[in-house]
C-alpha positions as CSV (number, residue, x, y, z in Angstrom):
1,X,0.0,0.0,0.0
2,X,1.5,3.7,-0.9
3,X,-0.3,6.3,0.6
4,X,1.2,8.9,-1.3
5,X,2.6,9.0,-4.9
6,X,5.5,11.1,-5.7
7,X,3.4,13.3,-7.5
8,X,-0.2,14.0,-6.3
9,X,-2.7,13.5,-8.8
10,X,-5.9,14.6,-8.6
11,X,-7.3,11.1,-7.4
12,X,-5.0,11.4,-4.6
13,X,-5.6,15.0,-3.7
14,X,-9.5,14.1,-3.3
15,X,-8.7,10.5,-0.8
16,X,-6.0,12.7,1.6
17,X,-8.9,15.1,1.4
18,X,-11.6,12.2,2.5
19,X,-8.9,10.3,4.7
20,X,-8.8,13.5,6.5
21,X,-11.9,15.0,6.5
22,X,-13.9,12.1,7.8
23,X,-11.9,11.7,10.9
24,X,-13.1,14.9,12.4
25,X,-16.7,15.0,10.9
26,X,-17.7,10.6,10.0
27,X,-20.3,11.5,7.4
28,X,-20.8,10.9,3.9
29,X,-18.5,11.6,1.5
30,X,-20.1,14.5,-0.8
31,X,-20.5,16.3,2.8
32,X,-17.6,15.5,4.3
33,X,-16.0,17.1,1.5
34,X,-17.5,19.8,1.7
35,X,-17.3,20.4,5.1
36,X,-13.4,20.0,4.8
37,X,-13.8,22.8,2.0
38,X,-15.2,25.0,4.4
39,X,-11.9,24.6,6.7
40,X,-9.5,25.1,4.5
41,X,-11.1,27.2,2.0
42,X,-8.1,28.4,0.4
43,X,-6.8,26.7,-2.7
44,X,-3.3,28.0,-2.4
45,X,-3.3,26.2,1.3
46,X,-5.0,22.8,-0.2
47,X,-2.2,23.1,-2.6
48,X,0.7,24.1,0.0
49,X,-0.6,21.1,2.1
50,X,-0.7,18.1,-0.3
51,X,2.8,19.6,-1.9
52,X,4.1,19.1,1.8
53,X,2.7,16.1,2.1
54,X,4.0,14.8,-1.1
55,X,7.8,16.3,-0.5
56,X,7.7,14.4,2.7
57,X,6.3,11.2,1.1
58,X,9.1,11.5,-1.3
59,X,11.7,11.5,0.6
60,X,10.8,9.2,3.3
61,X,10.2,6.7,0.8
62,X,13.6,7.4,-1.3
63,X,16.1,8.0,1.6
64,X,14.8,6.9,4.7
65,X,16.7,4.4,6.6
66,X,14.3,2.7,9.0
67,X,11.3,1.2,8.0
68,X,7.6,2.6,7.8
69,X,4.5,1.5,9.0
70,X,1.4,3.0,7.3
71,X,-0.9,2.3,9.5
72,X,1.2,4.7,12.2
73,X,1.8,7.2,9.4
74,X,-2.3,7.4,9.3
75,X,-3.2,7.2,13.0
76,X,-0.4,10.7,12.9
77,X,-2.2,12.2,10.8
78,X,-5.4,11.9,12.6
79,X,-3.9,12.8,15.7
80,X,-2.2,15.7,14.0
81,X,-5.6,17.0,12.7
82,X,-7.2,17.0,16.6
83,X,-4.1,18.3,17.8
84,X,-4.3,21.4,15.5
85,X,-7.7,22.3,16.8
86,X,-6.1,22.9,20.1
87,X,-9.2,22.6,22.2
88,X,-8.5,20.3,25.3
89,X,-12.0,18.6,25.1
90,X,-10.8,17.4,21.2
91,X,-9.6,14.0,21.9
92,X,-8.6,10.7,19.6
93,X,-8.6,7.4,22.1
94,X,-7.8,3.8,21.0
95,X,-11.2,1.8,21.1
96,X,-9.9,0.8,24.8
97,X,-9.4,4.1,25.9
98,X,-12.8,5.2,24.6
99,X,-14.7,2.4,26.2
100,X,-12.9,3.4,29.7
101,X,-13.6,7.5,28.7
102,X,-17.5,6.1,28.2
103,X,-17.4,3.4,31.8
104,X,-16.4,6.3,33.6
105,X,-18.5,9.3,32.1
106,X,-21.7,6.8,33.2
107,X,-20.5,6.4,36.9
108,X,-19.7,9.5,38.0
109,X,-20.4,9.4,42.0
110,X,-22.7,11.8,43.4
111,X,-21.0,14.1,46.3
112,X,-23.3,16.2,48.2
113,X,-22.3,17.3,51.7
114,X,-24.0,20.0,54.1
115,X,-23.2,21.6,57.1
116,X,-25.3,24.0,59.4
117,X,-23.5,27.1,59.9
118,X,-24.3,30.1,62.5
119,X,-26.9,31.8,62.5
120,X,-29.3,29.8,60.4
121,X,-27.5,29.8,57.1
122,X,-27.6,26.2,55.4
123,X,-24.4,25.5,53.6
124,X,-24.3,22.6,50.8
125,X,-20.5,21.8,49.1
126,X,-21.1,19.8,45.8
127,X,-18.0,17.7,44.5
128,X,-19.3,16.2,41.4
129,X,-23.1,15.8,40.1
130,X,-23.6,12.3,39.3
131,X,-26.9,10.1,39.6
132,X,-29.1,10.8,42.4
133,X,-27.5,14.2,43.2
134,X,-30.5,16.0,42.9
135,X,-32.5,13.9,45.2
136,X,-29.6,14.4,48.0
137,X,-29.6,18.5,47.1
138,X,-33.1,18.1,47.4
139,X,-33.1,16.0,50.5
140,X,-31.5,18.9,52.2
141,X,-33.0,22.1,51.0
142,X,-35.9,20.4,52.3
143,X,-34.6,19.5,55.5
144,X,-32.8,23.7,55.6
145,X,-36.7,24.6,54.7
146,X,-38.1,22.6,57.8
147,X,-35.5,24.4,60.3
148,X,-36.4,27.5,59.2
149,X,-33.2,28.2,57.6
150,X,-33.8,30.6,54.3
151,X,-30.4,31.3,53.5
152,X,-28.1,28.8,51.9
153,X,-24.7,29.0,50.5
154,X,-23.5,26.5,47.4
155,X,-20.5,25.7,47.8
156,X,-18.9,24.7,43.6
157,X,-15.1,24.6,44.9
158,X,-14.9,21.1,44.0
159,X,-16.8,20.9,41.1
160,X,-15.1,20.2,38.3
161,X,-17.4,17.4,36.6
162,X,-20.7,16.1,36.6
163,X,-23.8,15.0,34.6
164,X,-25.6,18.1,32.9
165,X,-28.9,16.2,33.2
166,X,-28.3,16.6,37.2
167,X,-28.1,20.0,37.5
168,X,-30.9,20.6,34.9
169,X,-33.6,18.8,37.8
170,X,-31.9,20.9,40.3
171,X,-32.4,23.9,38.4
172,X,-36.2,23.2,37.6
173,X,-36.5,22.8,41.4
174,X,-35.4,25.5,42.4
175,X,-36.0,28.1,39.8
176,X,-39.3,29.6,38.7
177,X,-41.2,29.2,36.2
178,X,-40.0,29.7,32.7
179,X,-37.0,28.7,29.8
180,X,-33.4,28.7,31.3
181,X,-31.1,26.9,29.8
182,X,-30.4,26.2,26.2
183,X,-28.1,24.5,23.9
184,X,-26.6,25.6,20.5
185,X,-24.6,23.9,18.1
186,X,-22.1,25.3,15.4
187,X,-25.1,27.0,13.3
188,X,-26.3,28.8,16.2
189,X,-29.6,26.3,16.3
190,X,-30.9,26.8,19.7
191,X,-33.0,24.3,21.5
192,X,-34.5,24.9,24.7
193,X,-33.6,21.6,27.3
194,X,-33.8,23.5,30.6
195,X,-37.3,24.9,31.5
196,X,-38.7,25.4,35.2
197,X,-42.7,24.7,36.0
198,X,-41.9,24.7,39.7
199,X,-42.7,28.1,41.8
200,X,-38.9,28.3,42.8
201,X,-37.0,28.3,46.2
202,X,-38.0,30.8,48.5
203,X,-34.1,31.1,49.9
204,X,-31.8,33.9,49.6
205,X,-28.3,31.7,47.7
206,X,-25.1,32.6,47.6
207,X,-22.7,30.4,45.7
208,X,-18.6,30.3,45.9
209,X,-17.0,29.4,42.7
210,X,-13.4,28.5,42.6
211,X,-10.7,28.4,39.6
212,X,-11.3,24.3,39.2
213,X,-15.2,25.0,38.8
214,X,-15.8,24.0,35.7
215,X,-19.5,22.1,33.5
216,X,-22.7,21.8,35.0
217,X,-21.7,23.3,38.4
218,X,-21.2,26.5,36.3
219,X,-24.4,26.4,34.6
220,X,-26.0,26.4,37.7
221,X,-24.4,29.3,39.0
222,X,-24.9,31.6,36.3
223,X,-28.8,30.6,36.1
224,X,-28.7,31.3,40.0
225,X,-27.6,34.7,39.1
226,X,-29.8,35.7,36.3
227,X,-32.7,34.2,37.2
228,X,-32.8,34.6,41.4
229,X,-30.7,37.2,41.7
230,X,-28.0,34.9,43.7
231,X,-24.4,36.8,44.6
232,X,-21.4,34.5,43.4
233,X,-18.3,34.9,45.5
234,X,-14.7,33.6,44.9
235,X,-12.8,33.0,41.7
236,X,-13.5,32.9,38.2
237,X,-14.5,29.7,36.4
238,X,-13.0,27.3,33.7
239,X,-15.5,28.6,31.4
240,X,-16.3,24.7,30.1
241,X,-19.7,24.3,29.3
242,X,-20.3,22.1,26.7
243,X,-21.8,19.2,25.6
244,X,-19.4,16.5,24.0
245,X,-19.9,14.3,20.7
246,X,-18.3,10.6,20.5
247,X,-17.5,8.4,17.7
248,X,-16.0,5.4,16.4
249,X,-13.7,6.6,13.0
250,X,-12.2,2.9,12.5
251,X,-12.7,-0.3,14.2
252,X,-9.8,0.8,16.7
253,X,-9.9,5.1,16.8
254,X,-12.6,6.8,18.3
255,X,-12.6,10.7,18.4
256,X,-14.4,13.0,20.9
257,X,-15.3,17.1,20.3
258,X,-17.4,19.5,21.8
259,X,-20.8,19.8,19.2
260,X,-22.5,22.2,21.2
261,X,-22.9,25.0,24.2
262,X,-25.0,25.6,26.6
263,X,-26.2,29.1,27.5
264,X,-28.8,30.8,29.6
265,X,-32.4,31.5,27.8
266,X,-31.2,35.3,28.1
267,X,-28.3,34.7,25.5
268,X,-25.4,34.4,28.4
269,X,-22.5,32.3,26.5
270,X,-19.7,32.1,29.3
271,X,-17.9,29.3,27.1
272,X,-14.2,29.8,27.0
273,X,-15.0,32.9,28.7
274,X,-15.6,31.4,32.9
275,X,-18.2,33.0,35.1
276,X,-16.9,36.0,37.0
277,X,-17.7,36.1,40.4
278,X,-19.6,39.7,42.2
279,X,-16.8,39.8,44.3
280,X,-13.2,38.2,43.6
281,X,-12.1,36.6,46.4
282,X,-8.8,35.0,45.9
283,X,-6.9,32.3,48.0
284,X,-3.6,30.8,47.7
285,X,-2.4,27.4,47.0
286,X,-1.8,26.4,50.5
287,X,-5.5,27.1,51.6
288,X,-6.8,25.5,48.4
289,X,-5.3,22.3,49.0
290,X,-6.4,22.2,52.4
291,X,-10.1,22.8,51.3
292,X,-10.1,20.4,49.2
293,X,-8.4,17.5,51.6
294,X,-11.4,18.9,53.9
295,X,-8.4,20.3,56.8
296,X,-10.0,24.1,56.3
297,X,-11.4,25.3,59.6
298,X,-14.5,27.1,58.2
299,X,-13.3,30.3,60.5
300,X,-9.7,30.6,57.9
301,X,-11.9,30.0,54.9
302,X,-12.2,33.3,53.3
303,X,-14.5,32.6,50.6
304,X,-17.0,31.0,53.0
305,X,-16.4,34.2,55.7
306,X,-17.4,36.8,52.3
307,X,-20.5,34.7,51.5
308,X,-22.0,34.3,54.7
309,X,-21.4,38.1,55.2
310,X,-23.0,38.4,51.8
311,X,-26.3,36.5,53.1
312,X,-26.5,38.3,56.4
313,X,-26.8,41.8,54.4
């Protein structure tokens, strides 16, 4: 098998145009093609990258000393193509490593903690939202609602992943009435997957967001914000809201990339961007990674301190 001939022909041009194209998009030719098209758009850099090609095809072939395996030459070039988006949630996995990506996205553990802090304020920390988290958040809202406690904090320190789906039942809990979220895809098509028929939570919130916050745990902040008027305290987020496609491209390559966003029904995109919080509160590396191995006294937690200030205002 040659993959490339010394001199590109036509015929050649259009199957390192397929070979490439379909890795990142898996559709039918005529489209795929012109999807690639769309990319590089320019015929003077089609032509400057199959003459590339070509040179290095020639010589590898011609003067090489060690020997070539195709089927390596190929994978590189797939990886090369998701490498040069340069987008960290653009990923190319072996069939292993895709079936391990996919085990683990589906059993994601659910951590919810809660604490009662002085002066009836409720305070909930969320790790990550996996199944049944909203039953736990619930669970103790209701139990914050029953001691008479209207004042909660949210505590997304921790929260770097989770299942979207989660936080959409917490926010139709807790919300009111009306469209919240939606998602978008590259053509700006909007579909509306978040919508609230509940009369809200009568609660004044306050959530701390941290530099690791990142997903569904930012989602639910900014909807706090717009929606009930909720102060966010702490550092700004990840900005990494978005909801992932997965493919097989071969029998042994799978590729993952983001297909769409998620923003708030009033047209807030914080993708690539990261929620700002109301008030930056900033701590170092020392008290960070004593938060998060839980050896924080809440009194030296200055996050925490600025948000329960925030709720007794």
């Amino acid at each position: 098998m040659k993959i490339f001939s010394k001199k590109i022909s036509i015929g050649m041009g259009l199957a390192i145009l397929f070979i490439v194209s379909s890795v990142v998009y898996s559709i039918g030719y005529k489209l795929a093609m012109e999807k690639f098209n769309y990319i590089v758009s320019s015929t003077q850099a089609k032509e400057k990258m199959y003459g590339a090609l070509s040179e290095i095809n020639y010589y590898i072939k011609n003067e090489y000393l060690g020997s070539i395996d195709e089927n390596k030459i190929l994978n590189g070039i797939y990886k090369g193509y998701i490498s040069g988006l340069e987008d960290e949630n653009c990923k190319i996995l072996s069939r292993e490593e895709y079936l391990n990506y996919l085990e683990a996205k589906g059993n994601i553990i659910a951590e919810v903690s809660w604490d009662e802090l002085e002066d009836l304020v409720g305070y909930l920390r969320i790790g990550s939202l996996g199944k049944g988290s909203c039953e736990m958040f619930l669970e103790r809202v209701n139990y914050f609602s029953l001691k008479g406690i209207d004042k909660i904090i949210l505590d997304f320190r921790m929260s770097s992943e989770g299942e979207m789906d989660e936080g959409f039942k917490i926010l139709k809990e807790i919300l009111p009435p009306g469209d919240l979220i939606e998602k978008v895809n590259q053509k700006d098509d909007k579909e509306v997957i978040c919508k609230s028929e509940s009369p809200g939570l009568d609660a004044k919130i306050v959530v701390i967001t941290g530099r690791k916050t990142s997903g569904v745990s930012e989602i639910i902040a900014l909807a706090l914000k717009e929606f009930l008027g909720s102060k966010i305290v702490g550092e700004k987020t990840r900005g990494n809201n978005i909801s992932e496609k997965g493919l097989y491209i071969s029998e042994d390559l799978a590729i993952i990339f983001p297909s769409s966003k998620y923003i708030t029904s009033q047209g807030t995109d914080i993708n690539k961007k990261g929620l700002f919080p109301d008030e930056l509160v900033e701590i170092g590396e020392g008290e960070e990674k004593l938060f998060f191995n839980d050896d924080l006294p809440y009194s030296q937690d200055v996050q925490l301190q600025r948000a329960i200030c925030l709720l007794k205002g």
